[in-house]
C-alpha positions as CSV (number, residue, x, y, z in Angstrom):
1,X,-14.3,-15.7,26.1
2,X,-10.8,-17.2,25.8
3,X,-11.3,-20.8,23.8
4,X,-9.2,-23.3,22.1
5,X,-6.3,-23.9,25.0
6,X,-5.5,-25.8,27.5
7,X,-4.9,-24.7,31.3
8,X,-1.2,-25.4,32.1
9,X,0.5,-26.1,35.9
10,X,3.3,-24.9,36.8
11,X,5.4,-28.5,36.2
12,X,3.6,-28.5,32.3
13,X,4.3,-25.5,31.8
14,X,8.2,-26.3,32.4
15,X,8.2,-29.0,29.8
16,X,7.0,-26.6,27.3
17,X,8.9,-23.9,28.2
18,X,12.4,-24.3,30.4
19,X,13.1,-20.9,30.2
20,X,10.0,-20.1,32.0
21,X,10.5,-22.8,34.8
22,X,9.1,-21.7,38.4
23,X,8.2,-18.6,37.2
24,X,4.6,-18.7,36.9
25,X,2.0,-21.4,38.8
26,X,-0.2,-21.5,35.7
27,X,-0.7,-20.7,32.5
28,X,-3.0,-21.0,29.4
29,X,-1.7,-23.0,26.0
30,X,-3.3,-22.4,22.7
31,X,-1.5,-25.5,20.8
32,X,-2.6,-24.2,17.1
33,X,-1.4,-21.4,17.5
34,X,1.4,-20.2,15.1
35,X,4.1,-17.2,15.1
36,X,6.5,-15.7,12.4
37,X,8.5,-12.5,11.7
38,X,6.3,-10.3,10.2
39,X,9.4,-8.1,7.7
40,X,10.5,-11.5,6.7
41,X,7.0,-12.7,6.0
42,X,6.3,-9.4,3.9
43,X,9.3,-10.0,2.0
44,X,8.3,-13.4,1.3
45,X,5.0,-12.5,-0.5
46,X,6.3,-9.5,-2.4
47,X,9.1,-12.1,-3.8
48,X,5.8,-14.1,-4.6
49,X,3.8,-11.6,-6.2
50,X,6.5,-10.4,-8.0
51,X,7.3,-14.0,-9.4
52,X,3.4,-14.6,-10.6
53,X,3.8,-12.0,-12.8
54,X,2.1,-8.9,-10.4
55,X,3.9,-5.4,-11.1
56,X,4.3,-3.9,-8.0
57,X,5.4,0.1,-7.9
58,X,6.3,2.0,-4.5
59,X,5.9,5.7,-4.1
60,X,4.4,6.2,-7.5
61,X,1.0,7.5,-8.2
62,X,-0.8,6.2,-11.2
63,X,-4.0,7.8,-12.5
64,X,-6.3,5.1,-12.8
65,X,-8.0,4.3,-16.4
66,X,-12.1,4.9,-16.6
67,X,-13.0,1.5,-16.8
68,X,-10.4,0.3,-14.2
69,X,-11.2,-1.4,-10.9
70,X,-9.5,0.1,-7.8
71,X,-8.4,-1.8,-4.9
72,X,-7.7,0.6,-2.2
73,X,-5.7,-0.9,0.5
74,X,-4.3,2.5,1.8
75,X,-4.9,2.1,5.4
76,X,-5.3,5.7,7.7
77,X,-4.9,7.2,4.1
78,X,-8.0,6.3,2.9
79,X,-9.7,8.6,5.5
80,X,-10.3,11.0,3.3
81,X,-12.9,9.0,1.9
82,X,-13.7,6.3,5.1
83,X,-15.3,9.1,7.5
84,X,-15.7,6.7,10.1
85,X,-12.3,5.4,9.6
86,X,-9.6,5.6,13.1
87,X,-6.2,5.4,14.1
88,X,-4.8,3.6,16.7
89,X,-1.5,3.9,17.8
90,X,0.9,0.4,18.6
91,X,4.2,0.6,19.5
92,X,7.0,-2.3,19.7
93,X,10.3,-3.2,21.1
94,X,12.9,-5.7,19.7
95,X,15.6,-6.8,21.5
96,X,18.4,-9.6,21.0
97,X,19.9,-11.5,23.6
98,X,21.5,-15.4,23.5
99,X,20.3,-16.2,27.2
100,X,17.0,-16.9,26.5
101,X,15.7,-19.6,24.2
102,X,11.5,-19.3,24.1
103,X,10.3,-21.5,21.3
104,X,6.7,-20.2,20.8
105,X,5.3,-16.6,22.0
106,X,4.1,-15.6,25.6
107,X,1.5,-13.2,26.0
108,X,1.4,-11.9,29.4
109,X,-2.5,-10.8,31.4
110,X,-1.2,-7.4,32.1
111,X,-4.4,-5.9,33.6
112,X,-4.1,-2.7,31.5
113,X,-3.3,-4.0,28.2
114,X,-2.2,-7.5,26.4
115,X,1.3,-7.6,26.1
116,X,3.4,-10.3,24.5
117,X,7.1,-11.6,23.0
118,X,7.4,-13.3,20.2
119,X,10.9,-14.9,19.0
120,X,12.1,-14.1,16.1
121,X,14.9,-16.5,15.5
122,X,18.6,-15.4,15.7
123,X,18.0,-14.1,19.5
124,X,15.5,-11.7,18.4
125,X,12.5,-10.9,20.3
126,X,9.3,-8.8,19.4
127,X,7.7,-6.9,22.3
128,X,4.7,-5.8,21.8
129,X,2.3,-3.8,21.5
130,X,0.5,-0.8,22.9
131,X,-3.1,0.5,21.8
132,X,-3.5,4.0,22.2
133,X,-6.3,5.8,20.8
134,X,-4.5,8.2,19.1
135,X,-3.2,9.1,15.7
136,X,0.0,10.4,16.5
137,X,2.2,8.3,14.6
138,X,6.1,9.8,16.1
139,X,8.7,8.2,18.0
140,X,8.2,5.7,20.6
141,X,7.4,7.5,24.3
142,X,9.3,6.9,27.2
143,X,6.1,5.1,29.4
144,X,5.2,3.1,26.3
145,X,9.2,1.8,26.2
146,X,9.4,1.4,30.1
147,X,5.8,-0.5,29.8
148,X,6.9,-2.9,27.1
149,X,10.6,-3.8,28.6
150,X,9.1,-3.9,32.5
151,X,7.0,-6.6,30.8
152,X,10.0,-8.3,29.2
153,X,11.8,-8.3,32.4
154,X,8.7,-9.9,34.2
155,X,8.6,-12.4,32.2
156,X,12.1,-13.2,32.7
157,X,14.9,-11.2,34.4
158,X,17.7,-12.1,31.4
159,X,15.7,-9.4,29.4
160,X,17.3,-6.4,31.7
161,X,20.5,-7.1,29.7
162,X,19.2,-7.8,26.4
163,X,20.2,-5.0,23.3
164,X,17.5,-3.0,22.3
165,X,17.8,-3.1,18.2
166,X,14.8,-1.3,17.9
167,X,12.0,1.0,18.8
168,X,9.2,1.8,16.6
169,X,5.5,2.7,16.7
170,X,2.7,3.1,13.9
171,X,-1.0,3.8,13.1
172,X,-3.7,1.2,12.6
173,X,-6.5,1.8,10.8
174,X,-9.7,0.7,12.3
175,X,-13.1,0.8,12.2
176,X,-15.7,1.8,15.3
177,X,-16.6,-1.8,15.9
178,X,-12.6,-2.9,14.9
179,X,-13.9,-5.3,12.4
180,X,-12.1,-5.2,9.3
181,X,-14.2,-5.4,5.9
182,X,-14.1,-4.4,2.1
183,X,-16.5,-1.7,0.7
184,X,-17.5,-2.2,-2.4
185,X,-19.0,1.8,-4.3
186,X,-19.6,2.6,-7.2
187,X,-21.2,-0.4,-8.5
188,X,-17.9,-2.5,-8.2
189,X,-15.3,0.0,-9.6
190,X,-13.8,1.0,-6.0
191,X,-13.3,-1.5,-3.7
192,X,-12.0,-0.3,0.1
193,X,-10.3,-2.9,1.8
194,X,-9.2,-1.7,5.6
195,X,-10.0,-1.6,9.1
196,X,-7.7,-4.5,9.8
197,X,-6.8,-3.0,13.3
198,X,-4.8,-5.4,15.7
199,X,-5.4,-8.3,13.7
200,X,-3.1,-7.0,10.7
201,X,-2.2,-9.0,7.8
202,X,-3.5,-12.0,9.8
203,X,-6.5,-11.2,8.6
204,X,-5.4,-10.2,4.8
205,X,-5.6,-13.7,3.5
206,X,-9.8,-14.2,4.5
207,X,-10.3,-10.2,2.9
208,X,-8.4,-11.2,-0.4
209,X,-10.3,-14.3,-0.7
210,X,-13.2,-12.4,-0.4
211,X,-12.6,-9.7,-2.8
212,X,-11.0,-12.4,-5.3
213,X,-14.8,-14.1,-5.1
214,X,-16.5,-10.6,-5.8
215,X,-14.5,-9.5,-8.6
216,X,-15.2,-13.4,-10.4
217,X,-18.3,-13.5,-9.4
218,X,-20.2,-10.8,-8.5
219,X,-21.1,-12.5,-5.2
220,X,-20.8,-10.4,-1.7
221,X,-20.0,-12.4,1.0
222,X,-19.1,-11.1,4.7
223,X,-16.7,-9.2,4.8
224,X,-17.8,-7.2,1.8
225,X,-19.9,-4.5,2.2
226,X,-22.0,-3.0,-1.0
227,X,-22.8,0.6,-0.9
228,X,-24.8,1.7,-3.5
């Protein structure tokens, strides 16, 4: 059940959001909620790792030493040794245009599938995102496009002539309940960390924390799993 908001009229609604004025007669507002662009978030904490000293290598494979502790944060990769380990498909849109101004993100209660826009500063909006129970990871389809953009346009007509900077679609890895944890084998040497699904790196910070408290202390705390 839906909790932490506040059930909007139409008039409140306007105050929040002018761009969305007469639109819609209700709607729900989730005040703590937050938003930021995920590439320039990921940028941001590479520069951070980077700067605490972390060596960070891409596209390189490193046999690991005997008495080295692996974190494996592969994602779909690591299905070769998750068995129950899925991929779901997402797909996303972003578009520019200077006529609309949203300051905060707007999900819309499409009966098939939650779909929402997120600004991205600069103009830039973030459509998204499909969940298709597929592993296909190619190009964007035609229905997912039309589905995402009809959605836009629903929520405000300016969206038919925004530009369309980009189309792309990817893979989640989930597990059968969609709960992300970390699997700790081989009495603490390999350490699987994945199953993060729709919630992405929101989640990351609560699994690192974890893992940070197993490898000090030894102590397995949820989300941690111990196979032995």
């Amino acid at each position: 059940m839906t909790r932490g908001h506040e059930r909007l009229d139409s008039e409140r609604l306007q105050k929040l959001e002018p761009e969305l004025a007469g639109r819609f007669p209700s709607a729900l507002f989730f005040a703590d909620e937050a938003h930021m662009p995920a590439p320039a978030a990921l940028n941001f904490m590479l520069d951070e790792v980077r700067r605490a000293g972390v060596e960070v290598s891409f596209g390189t494979h490193r046999p690991p030493a005997a008495s080295d502790t692996i974190v494996d944060c592969r994602g779909l990769a690591a299905k070769d040794e998750l068995k129950d380990l899925r991929g779901v498909r997402g797909e996303r849109a972003i578009v520019r245009t200077p006529e609309i101004a949203l300051k905060r993100p707007v999900q819309l209660l499409h009966p098939r599938q939650p779909i929402y826009i997120v600004p991205w500063g600069d103009g830039r909006f973030m459509i998204g995102a499909t969940v298709i129970e597929t592993e296909d990871d190619g190009p964007v389809t035609v229905r997912s496009a039309l589905e995402l953009l009809g959605a836009a346009y629903a929520v405000h007509p300016a969206f038919g002539e925004a530009q369309i900077v980009d189309l792309g679609a990817g893979v989640r890895p989930a597990f059968p309940d969609n709960v992300p944890r970390a699997i700790v084998r081989e009495g603490g040497r390999r350490i699987f960390v994945n199953g993060a699904y729709r919630h992405g790196f929101l989640l990351a910070p609560v699994l690192a924390a974890a893992v940070a408290d197993y490898l000090a202390t030894g102590r397995a705390r949820e989300p941690i799993v111990v196979v032995e």
